[in-house]
C-alpha positions in Angstrom: 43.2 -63.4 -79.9 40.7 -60.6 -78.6 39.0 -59.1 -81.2 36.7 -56.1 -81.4 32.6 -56.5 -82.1 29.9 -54.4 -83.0 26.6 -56.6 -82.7 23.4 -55.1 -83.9 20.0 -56.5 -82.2 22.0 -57.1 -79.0 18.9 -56.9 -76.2 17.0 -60.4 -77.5 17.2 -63.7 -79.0 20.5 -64.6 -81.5 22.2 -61.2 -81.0 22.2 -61.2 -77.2 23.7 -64.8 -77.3 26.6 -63.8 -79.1 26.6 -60.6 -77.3 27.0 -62.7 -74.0 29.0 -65.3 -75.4 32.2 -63.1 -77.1 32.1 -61.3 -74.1 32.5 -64.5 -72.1 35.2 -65.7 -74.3 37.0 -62.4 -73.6 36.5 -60.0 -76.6 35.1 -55.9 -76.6 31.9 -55.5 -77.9 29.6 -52.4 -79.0 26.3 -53.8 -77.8 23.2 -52.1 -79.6 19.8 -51.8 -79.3 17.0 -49.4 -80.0 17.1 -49.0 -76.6 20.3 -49.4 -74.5 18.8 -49.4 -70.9 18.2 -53.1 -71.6 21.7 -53.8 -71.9 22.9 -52.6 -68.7 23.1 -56.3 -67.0 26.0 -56.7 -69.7 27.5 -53.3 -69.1 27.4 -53.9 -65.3 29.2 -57.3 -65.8 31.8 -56.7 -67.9 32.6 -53.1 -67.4 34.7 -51.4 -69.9 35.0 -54.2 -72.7 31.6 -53.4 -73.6 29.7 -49.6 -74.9 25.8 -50.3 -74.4 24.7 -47.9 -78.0 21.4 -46.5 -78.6 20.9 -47.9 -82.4 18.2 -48.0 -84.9 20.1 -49.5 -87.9 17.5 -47.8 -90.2 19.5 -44.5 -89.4 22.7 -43.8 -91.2 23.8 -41.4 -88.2 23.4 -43.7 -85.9 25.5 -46.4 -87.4 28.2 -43.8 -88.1 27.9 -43.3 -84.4 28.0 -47.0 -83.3 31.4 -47.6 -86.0 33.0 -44.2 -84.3 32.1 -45.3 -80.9 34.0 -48.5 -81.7 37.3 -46.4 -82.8 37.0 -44.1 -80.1 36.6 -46.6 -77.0 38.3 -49.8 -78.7 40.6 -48.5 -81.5 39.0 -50.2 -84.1 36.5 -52.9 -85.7 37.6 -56.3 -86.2 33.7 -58.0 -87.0 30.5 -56.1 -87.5 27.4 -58.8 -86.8 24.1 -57.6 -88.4 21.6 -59.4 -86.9 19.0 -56.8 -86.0 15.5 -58.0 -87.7 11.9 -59.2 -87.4 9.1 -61.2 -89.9 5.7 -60.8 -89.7 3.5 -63.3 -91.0 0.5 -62.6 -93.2 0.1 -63.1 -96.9 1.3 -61.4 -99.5 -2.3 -59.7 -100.5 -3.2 -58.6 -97.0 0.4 -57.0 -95.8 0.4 -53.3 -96.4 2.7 -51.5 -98.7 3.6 -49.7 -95.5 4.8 -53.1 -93.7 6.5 -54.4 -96.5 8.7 -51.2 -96.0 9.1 -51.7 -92.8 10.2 -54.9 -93.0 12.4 -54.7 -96.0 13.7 -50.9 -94.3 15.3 -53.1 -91.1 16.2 -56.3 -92.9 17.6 -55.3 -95.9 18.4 -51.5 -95.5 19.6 -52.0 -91.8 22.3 -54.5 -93.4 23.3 -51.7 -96.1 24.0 -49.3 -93.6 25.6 -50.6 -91.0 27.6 -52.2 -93.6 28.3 -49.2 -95.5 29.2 -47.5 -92.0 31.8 -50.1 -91.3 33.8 -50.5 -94.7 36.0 -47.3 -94.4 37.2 -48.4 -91.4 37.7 -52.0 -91.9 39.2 -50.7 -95.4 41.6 -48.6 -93.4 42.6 -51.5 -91.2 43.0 -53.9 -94.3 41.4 -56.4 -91.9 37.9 -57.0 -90.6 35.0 -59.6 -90.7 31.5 -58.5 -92.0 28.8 -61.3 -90.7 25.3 -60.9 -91.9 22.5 -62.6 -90.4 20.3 -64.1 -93.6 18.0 -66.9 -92.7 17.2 -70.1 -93.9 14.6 -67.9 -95.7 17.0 -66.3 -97.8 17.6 -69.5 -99.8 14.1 -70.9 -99.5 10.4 -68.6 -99.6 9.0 -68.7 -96.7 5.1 -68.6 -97.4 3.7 -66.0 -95.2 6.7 -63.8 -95.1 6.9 -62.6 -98.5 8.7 -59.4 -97.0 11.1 -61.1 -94.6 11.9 -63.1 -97.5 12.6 -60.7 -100.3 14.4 -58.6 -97.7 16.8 -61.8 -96.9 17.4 -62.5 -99.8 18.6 -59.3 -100.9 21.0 -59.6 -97.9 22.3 -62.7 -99.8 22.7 -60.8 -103.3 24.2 -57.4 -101.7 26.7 -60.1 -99.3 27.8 -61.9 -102.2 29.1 -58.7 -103.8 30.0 -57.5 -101.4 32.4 -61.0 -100.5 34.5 -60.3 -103.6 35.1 -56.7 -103.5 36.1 -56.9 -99.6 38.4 -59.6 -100.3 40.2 -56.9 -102.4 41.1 -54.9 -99.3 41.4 -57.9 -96.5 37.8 -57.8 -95.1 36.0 -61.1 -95.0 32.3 -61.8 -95.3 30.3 -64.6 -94.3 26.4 -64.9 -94.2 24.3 -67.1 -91.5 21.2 -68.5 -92.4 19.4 -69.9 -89.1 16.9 -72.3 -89.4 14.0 -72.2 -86.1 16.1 -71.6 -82.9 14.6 -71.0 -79.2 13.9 -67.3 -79.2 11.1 -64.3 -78.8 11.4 -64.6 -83.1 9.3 -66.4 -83.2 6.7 -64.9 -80.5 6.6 -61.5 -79.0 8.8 -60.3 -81.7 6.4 -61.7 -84.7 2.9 -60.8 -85.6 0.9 -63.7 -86.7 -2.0 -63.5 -89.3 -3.4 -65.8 -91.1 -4.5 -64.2 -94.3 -7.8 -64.4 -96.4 -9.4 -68.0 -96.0 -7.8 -68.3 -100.3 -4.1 -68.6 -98.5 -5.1 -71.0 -95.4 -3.1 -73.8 -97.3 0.3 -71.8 -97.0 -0.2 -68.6 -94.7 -2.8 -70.2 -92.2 -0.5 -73.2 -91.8 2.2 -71.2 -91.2 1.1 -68.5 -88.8 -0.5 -72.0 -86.9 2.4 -73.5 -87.2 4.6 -70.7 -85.8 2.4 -70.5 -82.7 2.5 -74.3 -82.0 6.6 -74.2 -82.7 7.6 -71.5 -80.3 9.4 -72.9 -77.7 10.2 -76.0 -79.3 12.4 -75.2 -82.3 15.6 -77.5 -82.5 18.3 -75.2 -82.6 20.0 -74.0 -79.2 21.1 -69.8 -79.4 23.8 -70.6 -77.1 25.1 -73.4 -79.2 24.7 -71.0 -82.4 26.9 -68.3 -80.5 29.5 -70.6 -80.4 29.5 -71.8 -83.6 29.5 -67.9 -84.9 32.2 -67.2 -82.7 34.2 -70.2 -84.3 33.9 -68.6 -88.0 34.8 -65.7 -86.6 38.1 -66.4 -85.7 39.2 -68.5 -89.3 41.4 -66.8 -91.7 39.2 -68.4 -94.6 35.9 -68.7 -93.1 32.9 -70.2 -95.2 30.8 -67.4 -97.5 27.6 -69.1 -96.0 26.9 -70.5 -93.0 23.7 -72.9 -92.7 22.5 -73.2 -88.5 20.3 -76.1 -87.2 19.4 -79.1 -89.2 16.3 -77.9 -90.2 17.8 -75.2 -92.1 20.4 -78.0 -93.8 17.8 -80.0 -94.7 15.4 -77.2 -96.3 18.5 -75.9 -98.4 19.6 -79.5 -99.5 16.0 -80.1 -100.4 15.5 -77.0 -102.5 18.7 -76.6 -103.9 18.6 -80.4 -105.4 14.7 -79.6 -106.8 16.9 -76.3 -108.2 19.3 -78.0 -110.3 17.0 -80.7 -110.9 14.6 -77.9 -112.7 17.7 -75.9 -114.1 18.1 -79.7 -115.5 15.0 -80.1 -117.0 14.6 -77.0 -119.0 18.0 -76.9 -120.0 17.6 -77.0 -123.7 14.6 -74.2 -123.8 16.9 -72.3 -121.9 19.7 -72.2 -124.3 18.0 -72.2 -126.9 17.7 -68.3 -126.8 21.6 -67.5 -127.5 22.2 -66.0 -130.9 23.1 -69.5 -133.4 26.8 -70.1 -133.2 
């Protein structure tokens, strides 16, 4: 069945995958980016089953304009994909108020309103599929991207709520949390400090780390397109999605040393409920 896409963060990395790949597989697609000119290859391939939309997710207008586009040119919105994002690495002492914004403005805020933008029309439909790009660091911190971080993870708390209260109305919601896959994320996209000589340990190593990695991460975007393009067609598909064994593995491992702690402190824990 053709279904109807609105992909944000369409010109690079994960979003122009899945761009290319449900419009390969035969569905309509609202393709953004901040700018649209770099989405013109796509436009000239597959003609009218895909809108090339100027989009800065940060700006409520625009996403009305992006969902109404939708209507107007394909009748509808079957699954919204909010992937538009970035990281920065530097520690948590040396990154700015102002990039903290930043970050937490696009990753977090760009979610909320594209989201928001989409419900009344999804609601209207009593059908729809909201996919949110997380990351494997929205279950685990990431050290070096205290703002990427926080920003996921809020992505994860607003998408859980958000699960149950679209489930009322048909709309499903599932979230993706990619591990390191072969894209500009992790170089022209990112910028890469290394933090006072205190946080070498964690932020060094990762901004070193990050350099070395790019271009040799395990996962495959094309493979990930394919696999997003599979949930998107199940009538019960998963809350969360995990992609690339390194992001299994990290979750597994953190989640166990979790419960394990939850374990361990149990009984100071409940200790502070009222005496029966």
């Amino acid at each position: 069945m053709t279904q109807r896409w609105l992909i944000t963060g369409s010109s690079r990395g994960l979003g122009r995958a899945l761009t290319r790949a449900a419009l390969d597989a035969g569905h309509r697609v609202i393709a953004t980016a901040r700018d649209p000119s770099q989405l013109q290859d796509l436009v000239q391939r597959h003609g009218d089953r895909v809108r090339a939309v100027a989009l800065d997710v940060t700006d409520p207008a625009a996403a009305g304009h992006a969902v109404q586009v939708a209507v107007e040119a394909f009748g509808g919105l079957d699954v919204l994909v909010n992937n538009a994002g970035y990281g920065n690495v530097n520690s948590v002492e040396d990154t700015t108020l102002e990039d903290f914004r930043r970050q937490i403005e696009t990753n977090l805020f760009g979610t909320i309103i594209m989201t928001k933008a989409a419900i009344p029309v999804m609601r209207g439909q009593r059908s729809g599929h909201i996919i949110q790009f997380s990351s494997v660091g929205g279950r685990v911190g990431a050290p070096g991207r205290a703002p990427y971080s926080a920003a996921k993870w809020g992505v994860e708390g607003f998408s859980e709520v958000l699960a149950q209260e679209m489930a009322l109305v048909g709309v499903r919601v599932t979230i993706i949390e990619p591990g390191g896959f072969r894209t500009d994320f992790a170089g022209a996209s990112t910028s890469l400090a290394e933090g006072g000589p205190e946080y070498d340990a964690v932020v060094g190593k990762a901004a070193r780390m990050q350099r070395e990695y790019d271009g040799r991460q395990p996962g495959d975007p094309a493979r990930a397109a394919r696999a997003i393009l599979d949930v998107a067609a199940l009538e019960a598909p998963p809350l969360r999605l995990a992609l690339g064994s390194d992001a299994v593995a990290a979750i597994e491992r953190v989640d166990r040393a979790r419960l394990d702690e939850l374990a361990r402190w149990r009984e100071l824990s409940v200790s502070t409920d009222f005496p029966a």
